[in-house]
DRENRO-318051 format. One record per atom (N, C-alpha, C): residue number from 0; residue in one letter; atom name; x, y, z. Coordinates in steps of 0.02 Angstrom, whole numbers. Layout:
! DRENRO-318051
<NUM,a,CA,<X,Y,Z>>
...
END
This chain:
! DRENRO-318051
<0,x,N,<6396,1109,79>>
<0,x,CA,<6364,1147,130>>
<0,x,C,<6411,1199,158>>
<1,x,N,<6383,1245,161>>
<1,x,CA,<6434,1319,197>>
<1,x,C,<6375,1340,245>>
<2,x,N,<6427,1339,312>>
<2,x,CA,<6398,1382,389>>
<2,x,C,<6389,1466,375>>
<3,x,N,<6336,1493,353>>
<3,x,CA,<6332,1571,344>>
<3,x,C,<6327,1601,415>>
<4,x,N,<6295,1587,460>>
<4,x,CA,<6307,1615,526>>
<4,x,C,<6299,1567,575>>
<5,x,N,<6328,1553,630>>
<5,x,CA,<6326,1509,679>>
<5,x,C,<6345,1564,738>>
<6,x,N,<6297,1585,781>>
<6,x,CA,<6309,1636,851>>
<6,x,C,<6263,1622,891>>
<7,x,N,<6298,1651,968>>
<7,x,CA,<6261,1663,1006>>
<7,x,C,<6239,1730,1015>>
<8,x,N,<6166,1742,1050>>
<8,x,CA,<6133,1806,1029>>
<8,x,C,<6095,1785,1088>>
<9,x,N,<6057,1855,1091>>
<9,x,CA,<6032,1865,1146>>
<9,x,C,<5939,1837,1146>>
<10,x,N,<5925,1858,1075>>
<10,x,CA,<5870,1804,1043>>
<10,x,C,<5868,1813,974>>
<11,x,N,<5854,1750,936>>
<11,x,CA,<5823,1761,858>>
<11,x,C,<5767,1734,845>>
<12,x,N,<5715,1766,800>>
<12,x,CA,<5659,1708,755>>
<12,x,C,<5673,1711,697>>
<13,x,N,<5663,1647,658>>
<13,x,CA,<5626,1632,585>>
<13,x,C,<5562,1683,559>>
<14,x,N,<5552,1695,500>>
<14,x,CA,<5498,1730,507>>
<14,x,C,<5453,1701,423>>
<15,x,N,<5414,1698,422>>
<15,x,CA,<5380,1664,371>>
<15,x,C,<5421,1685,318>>
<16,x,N,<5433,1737,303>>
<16,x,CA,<5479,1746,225>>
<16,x,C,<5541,1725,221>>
<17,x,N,<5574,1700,273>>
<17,x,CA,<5625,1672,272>>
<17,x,C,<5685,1694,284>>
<18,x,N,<5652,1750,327>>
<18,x,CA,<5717,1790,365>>
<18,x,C,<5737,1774,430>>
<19,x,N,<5806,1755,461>>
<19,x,CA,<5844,1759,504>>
<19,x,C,<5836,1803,528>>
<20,x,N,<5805,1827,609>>
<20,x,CA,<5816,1891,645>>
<20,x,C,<5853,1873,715>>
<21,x,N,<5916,1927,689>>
<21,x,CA,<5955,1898,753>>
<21,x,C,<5970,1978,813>>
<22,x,N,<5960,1949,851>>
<22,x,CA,<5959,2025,931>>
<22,x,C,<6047,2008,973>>
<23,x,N,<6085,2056,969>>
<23,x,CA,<6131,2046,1003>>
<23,x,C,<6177,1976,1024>>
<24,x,N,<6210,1967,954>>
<24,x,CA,<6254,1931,952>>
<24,x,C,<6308,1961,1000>>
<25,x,N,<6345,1894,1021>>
<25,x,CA,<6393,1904,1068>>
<25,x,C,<6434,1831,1079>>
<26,x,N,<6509,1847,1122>>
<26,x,CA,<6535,1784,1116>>
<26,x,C,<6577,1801,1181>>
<27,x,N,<6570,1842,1245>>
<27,x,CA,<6587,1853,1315>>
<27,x,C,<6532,1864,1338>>
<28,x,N,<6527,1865,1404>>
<28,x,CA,<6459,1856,1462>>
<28,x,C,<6526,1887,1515>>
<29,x,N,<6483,1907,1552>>
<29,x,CA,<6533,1966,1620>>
<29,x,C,<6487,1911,1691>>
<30,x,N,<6506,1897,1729>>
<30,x,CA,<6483,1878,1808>>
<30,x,C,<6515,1889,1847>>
<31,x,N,<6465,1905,1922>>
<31,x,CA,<6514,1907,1984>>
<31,x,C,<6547,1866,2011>>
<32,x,N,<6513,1803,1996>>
<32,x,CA,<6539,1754,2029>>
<32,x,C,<6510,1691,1970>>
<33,x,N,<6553,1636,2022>>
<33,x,CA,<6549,1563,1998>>
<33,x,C,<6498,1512,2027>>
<34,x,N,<6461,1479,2017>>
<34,x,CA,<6449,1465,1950>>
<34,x,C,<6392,1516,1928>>
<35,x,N,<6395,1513,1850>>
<35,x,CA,<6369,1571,1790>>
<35,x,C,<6312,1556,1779>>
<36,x,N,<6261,1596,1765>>
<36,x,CA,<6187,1566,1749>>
<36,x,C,<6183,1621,1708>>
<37,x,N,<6156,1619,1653>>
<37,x,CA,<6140,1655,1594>>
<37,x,C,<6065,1632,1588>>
<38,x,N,<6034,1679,1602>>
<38,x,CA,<5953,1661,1603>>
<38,x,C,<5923,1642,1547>>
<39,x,N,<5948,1676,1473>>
<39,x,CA,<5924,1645,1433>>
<39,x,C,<5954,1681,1367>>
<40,x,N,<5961,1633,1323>>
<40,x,CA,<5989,1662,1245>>
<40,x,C,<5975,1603,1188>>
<41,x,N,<6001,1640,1125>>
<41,x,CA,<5973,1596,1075>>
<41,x,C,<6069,1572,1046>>
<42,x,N,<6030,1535,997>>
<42,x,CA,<6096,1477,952>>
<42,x,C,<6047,1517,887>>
<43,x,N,<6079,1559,846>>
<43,x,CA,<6047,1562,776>>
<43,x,C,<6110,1542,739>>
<44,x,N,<6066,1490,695>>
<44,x,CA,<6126,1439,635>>
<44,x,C,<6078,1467,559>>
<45,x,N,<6131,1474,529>>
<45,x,CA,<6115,1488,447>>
<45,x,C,<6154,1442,409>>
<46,x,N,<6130,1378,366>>
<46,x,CA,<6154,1369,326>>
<46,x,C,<6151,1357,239>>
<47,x,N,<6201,1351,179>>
<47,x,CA,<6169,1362,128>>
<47,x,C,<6207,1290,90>>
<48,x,N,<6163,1246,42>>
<48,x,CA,<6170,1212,36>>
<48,x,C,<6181,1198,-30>>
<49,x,N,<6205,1146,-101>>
<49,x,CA,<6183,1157,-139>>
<49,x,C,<6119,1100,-164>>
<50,x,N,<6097,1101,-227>>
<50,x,CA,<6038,1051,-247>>
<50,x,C,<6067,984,-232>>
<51,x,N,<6127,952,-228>>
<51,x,CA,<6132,873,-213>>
<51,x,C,<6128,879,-142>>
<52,x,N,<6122,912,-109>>
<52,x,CA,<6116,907,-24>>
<52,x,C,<6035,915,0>>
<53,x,N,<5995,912,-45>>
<53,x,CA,<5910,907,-14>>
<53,x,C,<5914,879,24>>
<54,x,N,<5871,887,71>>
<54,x,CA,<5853,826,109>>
<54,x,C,<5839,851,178>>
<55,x,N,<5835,804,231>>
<55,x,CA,<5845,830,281>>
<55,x,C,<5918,812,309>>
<56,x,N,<5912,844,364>>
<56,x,CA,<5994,859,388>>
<56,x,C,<5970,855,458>>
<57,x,N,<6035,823,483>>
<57,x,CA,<6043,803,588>>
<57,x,C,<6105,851,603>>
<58,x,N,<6085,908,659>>
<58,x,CA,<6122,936,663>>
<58,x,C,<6136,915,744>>
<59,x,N,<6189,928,754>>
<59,x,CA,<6217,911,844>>
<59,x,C,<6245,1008,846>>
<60,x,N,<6241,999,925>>
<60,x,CA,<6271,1056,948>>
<60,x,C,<6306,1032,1030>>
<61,x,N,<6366,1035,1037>>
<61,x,CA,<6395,1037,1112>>
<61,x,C,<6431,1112,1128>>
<62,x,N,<6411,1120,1203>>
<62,x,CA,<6458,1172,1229>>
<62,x,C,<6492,1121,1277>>
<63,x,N,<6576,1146,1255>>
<63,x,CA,<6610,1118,1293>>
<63,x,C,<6659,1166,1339>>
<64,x,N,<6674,1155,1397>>
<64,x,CA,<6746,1200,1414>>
<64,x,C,<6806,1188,1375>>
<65,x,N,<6847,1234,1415>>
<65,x,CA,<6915,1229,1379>>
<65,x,C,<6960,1182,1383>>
<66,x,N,<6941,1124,1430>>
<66,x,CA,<6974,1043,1426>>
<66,x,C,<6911,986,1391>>
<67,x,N,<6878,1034,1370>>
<67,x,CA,<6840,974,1309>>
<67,x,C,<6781,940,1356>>
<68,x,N,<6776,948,1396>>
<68,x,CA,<6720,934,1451>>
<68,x,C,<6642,960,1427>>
<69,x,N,<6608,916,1403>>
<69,x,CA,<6518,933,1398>>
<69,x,C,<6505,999,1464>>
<70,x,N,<6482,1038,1458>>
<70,x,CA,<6441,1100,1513>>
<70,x,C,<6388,1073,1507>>
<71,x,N,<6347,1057,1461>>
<71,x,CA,<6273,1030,1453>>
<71,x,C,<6248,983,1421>>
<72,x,N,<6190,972,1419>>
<72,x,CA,<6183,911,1352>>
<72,x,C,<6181,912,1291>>
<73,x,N,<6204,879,1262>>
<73,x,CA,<6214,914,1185>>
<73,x,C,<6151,893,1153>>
<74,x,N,<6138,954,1118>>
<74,x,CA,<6075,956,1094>>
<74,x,C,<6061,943,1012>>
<75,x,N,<5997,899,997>>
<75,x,CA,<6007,875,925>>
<75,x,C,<5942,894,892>>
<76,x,N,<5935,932,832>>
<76,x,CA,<5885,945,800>>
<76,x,C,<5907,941,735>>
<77,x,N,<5860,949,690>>
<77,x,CA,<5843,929,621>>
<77,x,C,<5810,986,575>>
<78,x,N,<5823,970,530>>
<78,x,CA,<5789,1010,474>>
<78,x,C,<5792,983,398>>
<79,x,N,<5751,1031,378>>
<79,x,CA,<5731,1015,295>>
<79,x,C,<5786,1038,261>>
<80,x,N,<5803,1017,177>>
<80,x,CA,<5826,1076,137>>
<80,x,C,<5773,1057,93>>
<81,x,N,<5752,1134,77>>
<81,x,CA,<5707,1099,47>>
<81,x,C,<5720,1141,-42>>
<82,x,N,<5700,1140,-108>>
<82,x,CA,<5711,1186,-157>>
<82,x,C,<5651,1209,-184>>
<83,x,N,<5637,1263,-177>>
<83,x,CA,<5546,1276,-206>>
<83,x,C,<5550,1325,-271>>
<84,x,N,<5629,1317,-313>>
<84,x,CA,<5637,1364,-371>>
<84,x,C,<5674,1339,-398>>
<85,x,N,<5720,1385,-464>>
<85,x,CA,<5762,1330,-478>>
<85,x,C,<5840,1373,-466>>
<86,x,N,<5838,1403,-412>>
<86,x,CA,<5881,1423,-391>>
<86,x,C,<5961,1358,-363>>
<87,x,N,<6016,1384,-367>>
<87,x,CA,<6075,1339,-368>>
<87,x,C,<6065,1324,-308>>
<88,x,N,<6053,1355,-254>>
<88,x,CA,<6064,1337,-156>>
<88,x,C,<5989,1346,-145>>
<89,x,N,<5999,1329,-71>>
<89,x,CA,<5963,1343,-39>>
<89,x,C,<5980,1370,41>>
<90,x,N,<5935,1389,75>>
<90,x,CA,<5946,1385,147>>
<90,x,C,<5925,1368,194>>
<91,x,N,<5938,1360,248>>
<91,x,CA,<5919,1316,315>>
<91,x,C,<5930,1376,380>>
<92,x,N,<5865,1394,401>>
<92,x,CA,<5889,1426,464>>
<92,x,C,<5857,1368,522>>
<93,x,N,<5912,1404,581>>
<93,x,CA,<5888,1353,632>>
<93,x,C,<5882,1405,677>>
<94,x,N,<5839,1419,730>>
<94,x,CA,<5868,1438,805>>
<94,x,C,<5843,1383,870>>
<95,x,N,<5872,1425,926>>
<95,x,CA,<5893,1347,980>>
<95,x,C,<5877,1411,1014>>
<96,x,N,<5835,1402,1070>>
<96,x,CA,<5827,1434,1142>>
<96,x,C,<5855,1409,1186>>
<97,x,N,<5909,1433,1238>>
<97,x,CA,<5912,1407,1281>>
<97,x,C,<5908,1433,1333>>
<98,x,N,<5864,1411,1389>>
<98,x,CA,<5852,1444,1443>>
<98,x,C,<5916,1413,1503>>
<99,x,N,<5919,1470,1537>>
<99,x,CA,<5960,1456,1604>>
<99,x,C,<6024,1386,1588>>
<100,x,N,<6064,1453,1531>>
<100,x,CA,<6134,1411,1547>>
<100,x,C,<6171,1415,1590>>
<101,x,N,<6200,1358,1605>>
<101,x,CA,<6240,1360,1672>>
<101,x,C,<6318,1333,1659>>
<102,x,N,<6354,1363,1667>>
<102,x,CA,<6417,1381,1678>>
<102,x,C,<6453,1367,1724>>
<103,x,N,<6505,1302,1731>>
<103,x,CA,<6544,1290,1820>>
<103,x,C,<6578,1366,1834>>
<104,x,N,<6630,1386,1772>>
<104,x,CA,<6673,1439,1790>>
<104,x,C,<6698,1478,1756>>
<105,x,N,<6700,1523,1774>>
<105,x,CA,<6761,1574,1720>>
<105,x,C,<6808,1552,1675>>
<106,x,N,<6826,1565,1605>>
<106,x,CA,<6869,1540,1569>>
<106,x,C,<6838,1538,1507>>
<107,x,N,<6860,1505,1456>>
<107,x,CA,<6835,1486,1392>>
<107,x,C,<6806,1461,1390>>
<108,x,N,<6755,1435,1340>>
<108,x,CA,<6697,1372,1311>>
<108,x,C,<6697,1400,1239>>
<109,x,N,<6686,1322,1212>>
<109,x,CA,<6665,1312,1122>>
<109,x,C,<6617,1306,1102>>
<110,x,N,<6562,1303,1049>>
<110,x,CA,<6512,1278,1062>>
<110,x,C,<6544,1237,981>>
<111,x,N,<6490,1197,980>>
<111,x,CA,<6527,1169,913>>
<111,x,C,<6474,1142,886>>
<112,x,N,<6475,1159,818>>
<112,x,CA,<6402,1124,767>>
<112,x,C,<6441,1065,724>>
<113,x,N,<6386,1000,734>>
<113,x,CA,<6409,956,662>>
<113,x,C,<6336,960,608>>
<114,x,N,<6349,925,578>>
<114,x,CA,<6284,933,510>>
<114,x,C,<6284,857,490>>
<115,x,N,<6251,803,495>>
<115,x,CA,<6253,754,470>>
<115,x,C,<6318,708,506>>
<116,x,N,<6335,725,572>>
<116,x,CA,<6400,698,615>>
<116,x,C,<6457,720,575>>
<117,x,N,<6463,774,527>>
<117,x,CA,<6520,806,514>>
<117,x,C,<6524,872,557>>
<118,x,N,<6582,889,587>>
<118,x,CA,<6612,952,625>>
<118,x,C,<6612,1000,571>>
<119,x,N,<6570,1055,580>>
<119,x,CA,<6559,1113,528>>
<119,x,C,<6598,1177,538>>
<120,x,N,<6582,1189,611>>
<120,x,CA,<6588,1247,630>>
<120,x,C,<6617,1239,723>>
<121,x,N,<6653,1291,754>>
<121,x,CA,<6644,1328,818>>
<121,x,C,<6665,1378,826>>
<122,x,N,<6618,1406,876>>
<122,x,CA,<6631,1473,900>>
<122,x,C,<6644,1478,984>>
<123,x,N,<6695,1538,1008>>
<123,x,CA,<6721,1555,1067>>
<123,x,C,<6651,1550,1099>>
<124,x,N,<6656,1558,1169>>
<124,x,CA,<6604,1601,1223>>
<124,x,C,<6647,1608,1257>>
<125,x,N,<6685,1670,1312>>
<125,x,CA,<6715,1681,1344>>
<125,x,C,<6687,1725,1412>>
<126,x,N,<6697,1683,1466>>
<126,x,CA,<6665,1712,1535>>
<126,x,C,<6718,1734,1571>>
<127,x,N,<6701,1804,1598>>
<127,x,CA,<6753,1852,1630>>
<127,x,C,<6716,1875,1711>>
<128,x,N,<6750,1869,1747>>
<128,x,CA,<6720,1921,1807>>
<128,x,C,<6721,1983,1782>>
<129,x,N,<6661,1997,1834>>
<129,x,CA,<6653,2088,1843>>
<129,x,C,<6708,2108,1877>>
<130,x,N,<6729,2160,1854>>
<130,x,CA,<6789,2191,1898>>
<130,x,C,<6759,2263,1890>>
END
């Protein structure tokens, strides 16, 4: 299994043909103050698999701060792989809405994907005041 994109964005959909549409990826957020509320954004995950990995797949996602501390609940969804050719891979898109994240404070956060309780992937989010 290989992570082809794992971001935060401002929103993505799936679309029947099997395209990933992703709107303003990003990995800083600007606020005036503490605590952060981000009204709303997406998690778009791409992954590609090969034919012994069919199946379905348990994916986890945590955002943590920068002392490893949960910000939220970590969230768990699922998916197919599925092969409908006789192509070598396949792919798996996921997206995750999340409304009104909330943030204690300024500083770093991770978000971190596993696939089957294996650690795949993480990516920064970094929160800055407005100055």
């Amino acid at each position: 299994m290989k992570v082809e994109i794992f971001t935060l964005c401002d929103a993505a959909t799936n679309d029947a043909g099997g395209k990933l549409n992703i709107l303003g990826s990003f990995d800083r957020l600007m606020a005036r103050q503490e605590p952060i509320t981000h009204p709303q954004c997406a998690l778009a995950i791409k992954l590609r698999f090969e034919r012994v990995e069919e199946g379905e797949k348990r994916l986890r996602i945590a955002l943590v701060d920068s002392d490893g501390k949960p910000v939220m609940p970590t969230i768990d969804a699922a998916t197919q792989v599925k092969f409908t050719d006789d192509s070598p891979t396949a792919t798996a898109s996921v997206v995750l809405n999340i409304q009104q994240l909330k943030l204690p404070h300024f500083g770093e956060y991770a978000m971190h994907l596993a696939v089957d309780e294996r650690h795949e992937a993480s990516i920064p989010l970094f929160v800055a005041p407005i100055k």
